[in-house]
C-alpha positions in Angstrom: 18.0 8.3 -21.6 16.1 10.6 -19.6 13.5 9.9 -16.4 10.4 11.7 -15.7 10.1 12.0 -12.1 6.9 10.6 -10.5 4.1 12.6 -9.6 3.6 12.9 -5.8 1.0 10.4 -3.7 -0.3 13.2 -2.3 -2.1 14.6 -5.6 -5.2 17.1 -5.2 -8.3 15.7 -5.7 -9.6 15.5 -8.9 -11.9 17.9 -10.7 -15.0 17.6 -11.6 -14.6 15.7 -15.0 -11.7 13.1 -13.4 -14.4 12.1 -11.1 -16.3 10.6 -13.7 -13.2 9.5 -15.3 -13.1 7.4 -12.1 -16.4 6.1 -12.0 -16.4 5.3 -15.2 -12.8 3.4 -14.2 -14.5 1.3 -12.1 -17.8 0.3 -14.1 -16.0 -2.6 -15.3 -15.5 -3.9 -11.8 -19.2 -3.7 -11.2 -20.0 -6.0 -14.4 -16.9 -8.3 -14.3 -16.2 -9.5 -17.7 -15.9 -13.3 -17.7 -17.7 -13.9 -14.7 -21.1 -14.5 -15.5 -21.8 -15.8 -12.0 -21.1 -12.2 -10.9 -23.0 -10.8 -13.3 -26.0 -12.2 -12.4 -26.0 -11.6 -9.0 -25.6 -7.7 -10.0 -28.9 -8.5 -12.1 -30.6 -10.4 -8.9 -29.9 -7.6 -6.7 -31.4 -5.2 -8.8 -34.4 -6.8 -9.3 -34.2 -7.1 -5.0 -34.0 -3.5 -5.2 -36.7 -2.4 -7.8 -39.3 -4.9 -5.7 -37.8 -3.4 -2.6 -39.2 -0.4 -4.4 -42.5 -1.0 -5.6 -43.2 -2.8 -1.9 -42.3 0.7 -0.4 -44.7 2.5 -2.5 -47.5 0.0 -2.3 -47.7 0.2 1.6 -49.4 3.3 2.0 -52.2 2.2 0.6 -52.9 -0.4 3.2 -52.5 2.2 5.9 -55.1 4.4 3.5 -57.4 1.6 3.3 -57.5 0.3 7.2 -57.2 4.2 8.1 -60.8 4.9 6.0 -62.2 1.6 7.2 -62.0 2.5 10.7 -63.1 5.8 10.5 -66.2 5.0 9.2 -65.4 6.5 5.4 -65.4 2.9 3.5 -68.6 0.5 2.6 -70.1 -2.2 5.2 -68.0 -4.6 3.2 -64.7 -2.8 3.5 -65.3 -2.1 7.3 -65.4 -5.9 8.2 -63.7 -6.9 11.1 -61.6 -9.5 9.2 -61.0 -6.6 5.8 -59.1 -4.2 8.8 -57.1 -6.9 9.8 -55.8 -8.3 6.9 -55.0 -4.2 5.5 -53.5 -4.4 8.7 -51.3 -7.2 8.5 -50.9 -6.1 4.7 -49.6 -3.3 5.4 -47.0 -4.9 8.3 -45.7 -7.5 5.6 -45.5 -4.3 3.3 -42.8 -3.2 6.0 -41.0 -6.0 6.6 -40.7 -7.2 2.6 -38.9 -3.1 2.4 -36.3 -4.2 4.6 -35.9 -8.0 3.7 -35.8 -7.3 0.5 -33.3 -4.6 1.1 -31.3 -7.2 3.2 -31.3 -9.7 0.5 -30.0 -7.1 -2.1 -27.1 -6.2 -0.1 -26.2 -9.9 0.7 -26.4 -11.0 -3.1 -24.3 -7.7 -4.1 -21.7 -8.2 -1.1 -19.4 -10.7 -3.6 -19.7 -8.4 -5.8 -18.5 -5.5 -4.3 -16.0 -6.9 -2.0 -14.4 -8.7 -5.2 -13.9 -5.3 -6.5 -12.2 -3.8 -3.7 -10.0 -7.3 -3.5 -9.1 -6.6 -7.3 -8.4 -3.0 -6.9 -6.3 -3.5 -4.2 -4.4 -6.5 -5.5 -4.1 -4.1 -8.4 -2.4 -1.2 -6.9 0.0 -3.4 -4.9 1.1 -5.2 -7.9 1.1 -1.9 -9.1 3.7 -0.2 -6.5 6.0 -3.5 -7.0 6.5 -2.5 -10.5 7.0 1.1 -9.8 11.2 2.3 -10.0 13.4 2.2 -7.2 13.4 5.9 -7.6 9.9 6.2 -6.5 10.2 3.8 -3.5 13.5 5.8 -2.2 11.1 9.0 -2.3 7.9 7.7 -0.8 6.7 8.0 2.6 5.8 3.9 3.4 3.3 5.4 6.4 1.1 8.0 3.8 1.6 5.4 1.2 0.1 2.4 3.1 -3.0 4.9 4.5 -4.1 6.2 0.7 -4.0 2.4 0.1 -6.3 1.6 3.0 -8.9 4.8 2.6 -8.7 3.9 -1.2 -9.9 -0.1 -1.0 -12.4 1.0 1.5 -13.3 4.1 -0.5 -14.1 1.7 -3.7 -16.7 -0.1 -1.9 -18.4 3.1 -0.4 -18.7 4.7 -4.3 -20.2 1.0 -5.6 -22.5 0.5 -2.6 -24.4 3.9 -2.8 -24.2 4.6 -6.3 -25.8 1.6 -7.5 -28.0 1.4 -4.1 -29.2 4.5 -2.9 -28.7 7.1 -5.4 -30.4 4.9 -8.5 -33.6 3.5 -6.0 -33.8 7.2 -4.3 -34.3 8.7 -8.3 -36.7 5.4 -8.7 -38.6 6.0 -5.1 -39.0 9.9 -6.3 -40.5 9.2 -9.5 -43.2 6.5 -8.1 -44.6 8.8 -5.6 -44.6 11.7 -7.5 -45.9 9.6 -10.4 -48.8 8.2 -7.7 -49.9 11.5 -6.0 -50.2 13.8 -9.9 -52.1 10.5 -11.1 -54.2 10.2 -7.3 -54.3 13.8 -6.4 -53.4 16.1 -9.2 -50.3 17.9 -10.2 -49.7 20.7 -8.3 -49.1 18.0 -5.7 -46.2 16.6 -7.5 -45.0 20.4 -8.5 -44.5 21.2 -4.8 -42.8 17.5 -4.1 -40.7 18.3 -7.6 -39.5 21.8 -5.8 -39.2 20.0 -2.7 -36.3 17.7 -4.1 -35.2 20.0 -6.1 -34.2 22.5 -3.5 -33.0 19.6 -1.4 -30.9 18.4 -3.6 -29.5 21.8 -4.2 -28.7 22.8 -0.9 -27.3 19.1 -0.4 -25.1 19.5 -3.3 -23.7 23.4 -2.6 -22.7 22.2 1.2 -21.3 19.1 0.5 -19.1 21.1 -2.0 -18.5 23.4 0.5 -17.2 20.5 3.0 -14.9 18.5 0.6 -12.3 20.9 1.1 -12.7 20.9 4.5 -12.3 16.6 4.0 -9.7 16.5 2.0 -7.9 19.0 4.8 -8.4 16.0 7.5 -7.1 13.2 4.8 -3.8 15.3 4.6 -3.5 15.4 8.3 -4.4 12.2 9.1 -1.8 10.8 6.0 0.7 13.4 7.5 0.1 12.2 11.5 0.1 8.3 9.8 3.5 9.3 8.3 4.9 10.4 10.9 4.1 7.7 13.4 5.3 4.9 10.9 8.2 6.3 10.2 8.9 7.3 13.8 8.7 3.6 14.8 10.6 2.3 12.1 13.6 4.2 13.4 12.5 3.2 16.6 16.3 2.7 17.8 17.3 5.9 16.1 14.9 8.1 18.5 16.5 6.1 21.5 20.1 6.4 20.6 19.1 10.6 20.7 16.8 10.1 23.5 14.2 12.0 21.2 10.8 9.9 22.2 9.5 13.6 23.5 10.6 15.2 20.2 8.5 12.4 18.7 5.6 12.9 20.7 5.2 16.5 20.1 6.0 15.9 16.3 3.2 13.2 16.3 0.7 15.5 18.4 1.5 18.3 16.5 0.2 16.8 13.4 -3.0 14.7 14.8 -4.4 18.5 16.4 -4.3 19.6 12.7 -6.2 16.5 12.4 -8.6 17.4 15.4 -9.5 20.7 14.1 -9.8 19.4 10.5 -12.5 16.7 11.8 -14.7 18.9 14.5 -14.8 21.5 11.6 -16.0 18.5 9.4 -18.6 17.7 12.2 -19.9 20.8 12.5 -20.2 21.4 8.8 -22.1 18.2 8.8 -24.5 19.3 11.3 -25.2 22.3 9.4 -25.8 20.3 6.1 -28.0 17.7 8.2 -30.1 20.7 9.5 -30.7 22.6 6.3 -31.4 19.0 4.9 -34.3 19.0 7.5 -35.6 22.4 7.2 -35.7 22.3 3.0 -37.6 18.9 3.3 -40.1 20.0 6.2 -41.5 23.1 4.5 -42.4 20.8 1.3 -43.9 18.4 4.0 -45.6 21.2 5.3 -47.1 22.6 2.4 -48.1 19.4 1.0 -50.0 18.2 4.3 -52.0 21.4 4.1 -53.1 21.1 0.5 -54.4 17.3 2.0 -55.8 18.7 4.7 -57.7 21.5 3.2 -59.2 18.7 0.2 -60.4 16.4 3.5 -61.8 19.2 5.0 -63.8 20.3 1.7 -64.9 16.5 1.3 -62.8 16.1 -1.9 -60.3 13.4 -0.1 -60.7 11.4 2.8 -59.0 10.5 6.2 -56.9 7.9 4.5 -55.8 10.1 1.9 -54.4 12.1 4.1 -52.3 9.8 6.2 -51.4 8.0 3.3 -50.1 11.1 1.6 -48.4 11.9 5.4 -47.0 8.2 5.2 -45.3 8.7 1.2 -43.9 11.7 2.4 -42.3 10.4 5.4 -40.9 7.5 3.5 -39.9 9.8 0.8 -37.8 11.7 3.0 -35.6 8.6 3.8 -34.6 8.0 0.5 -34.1 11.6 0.0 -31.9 11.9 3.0 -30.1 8.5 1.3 -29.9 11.5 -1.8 -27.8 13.7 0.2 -25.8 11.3 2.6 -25.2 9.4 -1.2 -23.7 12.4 -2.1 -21.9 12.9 0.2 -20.3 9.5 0.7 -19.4 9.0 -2.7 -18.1 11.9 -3.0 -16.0 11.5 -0.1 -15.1 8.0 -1.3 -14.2 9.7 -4.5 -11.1 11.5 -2.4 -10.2 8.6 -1.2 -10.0 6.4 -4.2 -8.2 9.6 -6.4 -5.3 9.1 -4.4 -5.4 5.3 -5.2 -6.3 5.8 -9.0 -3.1 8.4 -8.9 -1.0 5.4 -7.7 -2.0 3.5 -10.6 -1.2 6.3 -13.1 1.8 6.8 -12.2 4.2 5.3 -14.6 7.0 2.7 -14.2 10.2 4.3 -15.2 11.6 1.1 -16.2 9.3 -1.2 -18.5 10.3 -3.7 -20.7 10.6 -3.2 -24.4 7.7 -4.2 -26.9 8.6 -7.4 -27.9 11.0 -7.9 -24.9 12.3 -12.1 -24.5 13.3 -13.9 -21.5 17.4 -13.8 -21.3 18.8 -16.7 -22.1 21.3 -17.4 -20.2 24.5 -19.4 -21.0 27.7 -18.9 -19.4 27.1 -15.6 -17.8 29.6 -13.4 -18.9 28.7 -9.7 -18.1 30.1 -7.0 -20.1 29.6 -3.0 -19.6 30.3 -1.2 -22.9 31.2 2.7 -22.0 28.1 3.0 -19.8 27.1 6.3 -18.7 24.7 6.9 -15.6 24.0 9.9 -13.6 21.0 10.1 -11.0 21.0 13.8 -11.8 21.8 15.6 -15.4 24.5 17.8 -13.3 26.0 15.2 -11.4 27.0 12.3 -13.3 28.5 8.7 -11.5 29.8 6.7 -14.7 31.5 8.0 -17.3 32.3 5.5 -20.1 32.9 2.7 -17.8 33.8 -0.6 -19.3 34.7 -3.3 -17.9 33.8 -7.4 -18.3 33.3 -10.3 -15.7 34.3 -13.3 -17.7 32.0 -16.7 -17.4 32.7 -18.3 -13.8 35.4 -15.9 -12.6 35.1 -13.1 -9.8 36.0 -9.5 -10.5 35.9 -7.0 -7.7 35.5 -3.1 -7.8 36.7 -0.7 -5.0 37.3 2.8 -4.7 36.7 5.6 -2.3 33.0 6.1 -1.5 31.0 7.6 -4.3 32.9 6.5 -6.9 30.0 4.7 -8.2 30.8 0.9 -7.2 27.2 0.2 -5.8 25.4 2.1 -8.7 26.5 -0.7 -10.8 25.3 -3.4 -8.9 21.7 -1.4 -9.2 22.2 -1.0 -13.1 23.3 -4.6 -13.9 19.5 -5.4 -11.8 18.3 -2.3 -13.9 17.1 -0.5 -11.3 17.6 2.2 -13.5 18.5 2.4 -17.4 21.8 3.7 -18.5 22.1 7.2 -19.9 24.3 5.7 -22.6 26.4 2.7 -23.3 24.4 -0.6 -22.8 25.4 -3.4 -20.5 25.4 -7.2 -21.9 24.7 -11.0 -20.6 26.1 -13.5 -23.1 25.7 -10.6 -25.2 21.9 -10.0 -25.1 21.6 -6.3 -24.2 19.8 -6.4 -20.6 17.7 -3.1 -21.9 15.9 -5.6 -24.9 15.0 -8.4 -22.3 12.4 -9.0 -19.9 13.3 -8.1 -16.3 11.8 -10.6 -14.3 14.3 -13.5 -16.7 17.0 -10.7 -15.8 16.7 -10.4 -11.9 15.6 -14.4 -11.7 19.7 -14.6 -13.2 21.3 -12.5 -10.7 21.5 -12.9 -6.7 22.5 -10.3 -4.4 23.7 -9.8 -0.7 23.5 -6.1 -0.4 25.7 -4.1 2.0 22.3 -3.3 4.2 20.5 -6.4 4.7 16.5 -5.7 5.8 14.3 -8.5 6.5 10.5 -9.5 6.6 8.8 -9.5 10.3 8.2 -13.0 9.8 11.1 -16.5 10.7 14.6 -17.3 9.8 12.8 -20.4 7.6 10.9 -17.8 6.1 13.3 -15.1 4.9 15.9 -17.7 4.1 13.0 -19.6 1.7 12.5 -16.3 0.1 15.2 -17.1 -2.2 13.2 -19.7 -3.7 10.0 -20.4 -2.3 9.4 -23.6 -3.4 12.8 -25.2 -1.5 12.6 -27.9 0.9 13.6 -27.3 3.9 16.1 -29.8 3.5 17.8 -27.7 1.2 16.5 -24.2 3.1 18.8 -26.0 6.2 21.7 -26.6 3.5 21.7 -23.1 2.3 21.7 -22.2 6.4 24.9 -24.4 6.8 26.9 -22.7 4.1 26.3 -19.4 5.5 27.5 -20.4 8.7 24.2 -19.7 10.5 22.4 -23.5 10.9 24.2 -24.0 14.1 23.3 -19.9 15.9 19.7 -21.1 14.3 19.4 -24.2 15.9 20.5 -22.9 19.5 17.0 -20.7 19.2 14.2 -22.0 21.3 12.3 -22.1 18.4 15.0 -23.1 15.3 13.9 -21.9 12.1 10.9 -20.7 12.9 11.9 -18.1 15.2 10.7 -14.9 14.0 13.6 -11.9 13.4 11.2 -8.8 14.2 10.6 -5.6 12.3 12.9 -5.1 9.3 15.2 -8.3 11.3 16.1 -6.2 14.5 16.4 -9.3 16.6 19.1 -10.8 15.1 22.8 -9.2 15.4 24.0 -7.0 12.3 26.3 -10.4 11.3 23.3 -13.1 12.1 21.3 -11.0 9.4 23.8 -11.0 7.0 24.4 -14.8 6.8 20.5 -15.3 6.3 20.8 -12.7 3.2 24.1 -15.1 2.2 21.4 -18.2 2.8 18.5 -16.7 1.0 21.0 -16.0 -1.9 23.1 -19.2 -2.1 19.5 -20.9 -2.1 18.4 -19.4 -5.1 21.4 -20.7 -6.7 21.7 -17.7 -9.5 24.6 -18.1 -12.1 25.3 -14.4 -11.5 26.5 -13.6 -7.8 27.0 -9.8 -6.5 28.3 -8.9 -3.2 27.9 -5.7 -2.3 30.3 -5.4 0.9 28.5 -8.8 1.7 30.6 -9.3 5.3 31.1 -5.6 5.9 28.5 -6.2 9.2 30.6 -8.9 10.3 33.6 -9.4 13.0 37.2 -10.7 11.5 36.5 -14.5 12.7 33.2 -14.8 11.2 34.6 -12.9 7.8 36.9 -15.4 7.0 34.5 -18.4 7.7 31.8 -16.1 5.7 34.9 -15.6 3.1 35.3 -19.3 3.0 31.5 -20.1 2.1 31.4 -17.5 -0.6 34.6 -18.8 -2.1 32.8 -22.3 -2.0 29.5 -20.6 -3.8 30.9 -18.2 -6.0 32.9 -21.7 -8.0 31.6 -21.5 -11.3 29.7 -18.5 -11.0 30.3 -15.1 -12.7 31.0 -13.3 -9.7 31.0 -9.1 -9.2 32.3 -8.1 -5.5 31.9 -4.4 -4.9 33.8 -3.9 -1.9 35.3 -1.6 0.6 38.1 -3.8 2.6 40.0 -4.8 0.3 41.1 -8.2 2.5 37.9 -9.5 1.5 39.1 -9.3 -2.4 42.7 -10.4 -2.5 41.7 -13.3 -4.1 39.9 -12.1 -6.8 40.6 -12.9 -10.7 40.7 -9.2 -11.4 40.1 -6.1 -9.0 39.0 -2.5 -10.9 39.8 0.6 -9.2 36.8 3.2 -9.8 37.4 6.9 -9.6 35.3 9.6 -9.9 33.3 7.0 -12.4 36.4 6.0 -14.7 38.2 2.8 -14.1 41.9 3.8 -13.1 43.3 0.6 -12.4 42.5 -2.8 -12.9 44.9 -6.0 -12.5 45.0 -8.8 -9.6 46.2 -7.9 -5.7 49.9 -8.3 -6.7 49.9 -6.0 -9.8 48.0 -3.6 -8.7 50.5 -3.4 -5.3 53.3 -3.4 -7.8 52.3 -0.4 -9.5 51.8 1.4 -6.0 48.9 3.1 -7.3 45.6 4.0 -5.8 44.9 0.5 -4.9 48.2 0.4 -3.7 47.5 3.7 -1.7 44.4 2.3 -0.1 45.8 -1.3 1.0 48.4 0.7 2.9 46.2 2.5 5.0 43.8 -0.3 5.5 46.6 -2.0 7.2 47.8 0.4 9.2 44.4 1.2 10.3 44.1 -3.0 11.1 47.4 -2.7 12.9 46.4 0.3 14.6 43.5 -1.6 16.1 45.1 -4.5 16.5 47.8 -3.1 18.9 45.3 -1.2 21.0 43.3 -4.6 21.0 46.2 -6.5 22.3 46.7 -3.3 25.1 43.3 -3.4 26.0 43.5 -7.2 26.8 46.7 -6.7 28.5 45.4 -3.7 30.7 42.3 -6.6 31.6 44.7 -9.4 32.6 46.3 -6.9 34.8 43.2 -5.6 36.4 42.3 -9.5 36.6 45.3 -10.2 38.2 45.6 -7.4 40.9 41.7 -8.4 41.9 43.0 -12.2 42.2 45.5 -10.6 44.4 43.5 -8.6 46.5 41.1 -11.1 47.0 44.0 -13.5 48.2 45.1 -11.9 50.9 41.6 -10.7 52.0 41.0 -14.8 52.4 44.6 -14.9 54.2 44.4 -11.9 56.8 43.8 -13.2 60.2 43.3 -10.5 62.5 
């Protein structure tokens, strides 16, 4: 069976045509299906928006009307004292009902848009769960998490000014050209039609001319976000070399590709605001003398004038809405491709159409000549068979890369087999759902990592719906309740990034808790007590021989001290099996196995003899110090 290997995170952005692809993508999010009460406030926010609107247009003609009462221009009626004020006070409430109004669209549309971002983002985690292992072990965790973050905040940037600046800005245009051609003629609305025309233009050949230089300062900040994550992940790594400089520099080195990236994206936005402001000014211009040259011939009047003055002024707002909208969403468009390239990217490993929970009975596992290779040139199992009979314990050893672990990852199906199939109570795992698979099968893995968060927590994680009764139980058979309890804080004492407060062994026995707790009729131990000291082993040893009773149990192990006991062991080689049998056969036919015990020995021997030096080397030191310090108290001078 072949893999496809993911595409990267760090795609391009999209062409033209995939950025429709993604507004159309999220249309559905902007009229929720099912959710009428969401709907409706879309609806209510647009009818905010088109009064918003009208109010905006209407305002100028107060200001027309109190401007040709006061100069003298209007009737004895209109000129009233009282008339002036109220245009006045008209034209006040016109302003504050354009920005109330305004207000209360964005308020009624917040849910709206905010439960779209939620969604999305709940979406592309869920997502990246259900992506292969394969993808995980290639990603970079610090660009990863920043596409998420400039993607959920991107989503609400495209909603918010396509449905709020860019549609009322095309609405605001048409009313006041509509009003001046039906007040003033048409050649006022020709030059106002050029006006916008050219604006939007220039707007849209520099901001195409600056997404380049954005998407150059994502790639640097993803890059510097990397590389700081990851540097502080390995944050004992960079000590042990004493490499925090090398860091530093590395770090620096990427954040002044981000510095250049973002003054060049200021200055290119300076140059796009000031072309904004010189296309929009000469229309102003022109239009302002065609008003003032019909006052001056008597064909208009003061308060056409300023009124005309005051539409264009307010048009340019929305215009400059036109081109910042632009710009924004598409900006916000680079930051949600990334994001929307997450969530094509397919898992490797899906469950079949038609695929049924596994029904498990007494949990035999069988492997029938499986095949595997993690590259087509190198493969890892070759025919492999072997079975773990219902409620016994069958270990696998062999030198390293023999392919112990990869089975451990393809009875979880991590990955599928290239051929051969592996069977549970003889359902083939391939035909089943995964989630009924992996809730079967519990694993302390070799290289236990835990969450930031306390020992109660990670230790619940097996099942997170146990008491903590039973969570202090599963604490005891691990051999960790009483190291727990000595903690100012007990169980809730928190283990740090990725666990690094706790000793190699203390992490360990919470990954032995956090499995016994979840209490899966399939057990796998991969090198389970390889972190911990001899003592502790065998008290480990002793609780897994307790917990693996009636369980189908698969040890994948290294020392072979921790497996002497085991119903059958399998030598792996090179991806074959070349011996299998208990301890004692398998020394009688002083094979491989038998090969291997040998030198483990005399490597345990080896250390136990320069142990037993090294203690008697102490007591001597300790003993000529007693000494010396004995007849210091005795000398009397």
């Amino acid at each position: 069976m072949s893999r496809k290997t993911p595409p990267s995170t760090d795609a391009a952005i999209p062409a033209d045509g995939d950025e429709w692809t993604i507004l159309r993508d999220m249309l559905p999010y902007l009229w929720p299906a099912g959710h009428p009460g969401l709907k409706l406030r879309v609806v209510l926010a647009l009818v905010a928006l088109v009064l918003s609107k009208v109010v905006t247009v209407a305002t100028p003609y107060a200001f027309k009307y109190a401007t040709d009462a006061l100069s003298g221009k209007s009737d004895a009626a209109t000129t009233a004292i009282t008339v002036v004020v109220f245009l006045v006070l008209a034209y006040g409430l016109g302003r504050i009902m354009m920005v109330v109004l305004a207000q209360i669209r964005d308020a009624i549309f917040a849910k709206v848009s905010q439960r779209a971002v939620r969604e999305l983002a709940v979406r592309t985690f869920r997502h990246l769960h259900m992506l292969s292992l394969k993808f995980h072990l290639e990603r970079r965790t610090g660009g990863l998490s920043r596409i998420v973050s400039r993607g959920t905040m991107g989503i609400d940037t495209v909603l918010r000014f396509s449905l709020f600046n860019t549609f009322p800005t095309l609405l605001e245009i048409a009313f006041v050209t509509g009003i001046l051609a039906w007040s003033y003629g048409w050649l006022y609305a020709a030059v106002i039609m050029v006006t916008v025309v050219a604006y939007i233009w220039f707007t849209y050949a520099a901001t195409e001319w600056r997404i380049n230089i954005r998407r150059d300062m994502n790639a640097a900040d993803t890059d510097a976000n990397t590389k700081a994550v990851d540097s502080l992940l390995n944050f004992e790594t960079v000590k042990y070399f004493g490499n925090e400089e090398h860091e530093v520099k590395r770090y620096a080195r990427s954040m002044e590709t981000y510095e250049v990236a973002a003054i060049k994206t200021w200055e290119s936005l300076s140059v796009l605001n000031a072309g904004q402001a010189v296309v929009y000014s000469i229309g102003l211009t022109v239009i302002m003398v065609m008003s003032a040259l019909s006052v001056r011939a008597g064909h208009s009047s003061v308060g056409d004038f300023v009124m005309i003055n005051a539409l264009m002024i307010q048009l340019y707002m929305p215009l400059n809405f036109i081109g910042s909208s632009y710009r924004e969403i598409k900006q916000g468009l680079i930051d949600v491709e990334q994001m929307f390239t997450l969530l094509k990217v397919n898992a490797e490993i899906k469950d079949t159409p038609g695929a049924k929970p596994l029904q498990v009975g007494p949990a035999e596992v069988v492997f029938e000549n499986v095949s595997f290779a993690y590259d087509a040139d190198r493969p890892i199992l070759k025919n492999l068979s072997l079975r773990v009979p219902s409620g016994k314990t069958v270990a696998i050893v062999g030198p390293s890369g023999a392919g112990k672990s990869t089975i451990s990852r393809l009875l979880y199906r991590f990955y599928d087999v290239n051929g051969g199939r592996i069977l549970v109570d003889g359902q083939d795992i391939a035909d089943v759902t995964q989630t009924s698979l992996r809730a079967a099968i519990g694993m302390v893995p070799q290289d236990t990592v835990l969450f930031n968060d306390t020992i109660r927590y990670n230790i619940r994680y097996g099942r997170p719906d146990a008491t903590d009764a039973e969570v202090v139980e599963a604490a005891r058979m691990a051999q960790i309740h009483d190291f727990v309890m000595s903690l100012p804080k007990g169980y809730d004492s928190l283990v740090g990034e990725r666990g690094l407060k706790l000793s190699g062994g203390e992490k360990q026995r919470v990954s032995i808790a956090r499995t016994i707790l979840k209490g899966p009729p399939i057990l796998i131990l991969d090198e389970a007590t390889s972190a911990l000291d001899s003592f502790t082993e065998q008290q480990i040893q002793t609780a897994l021989k307790k917990v693996s009773e009636n369980r189908t149990t698969l040890v994948i192990a290294h020392r072979l001290s921790t497996v002497v006991d085991a119903d059958e062991i399998i030598v792996l080689e090179r991806g074959q099996v070349a011996e299998r049998g208990t301890h004692d056969e398998l020394l009688a036919e002083n094979g491989i196995y038998a090969a291997m015990w040998n030198r483990q020995r005399q490597a345990e021997q080896a250390r136990e003899i320069l142990k037993e030096a090294e203690d008697e080397a102490d007591l001597v030191i300790g003993l000529k110090d007693h000494a010396a310090r004995k007849a210091a108290t005795s000398f009397t001078p």
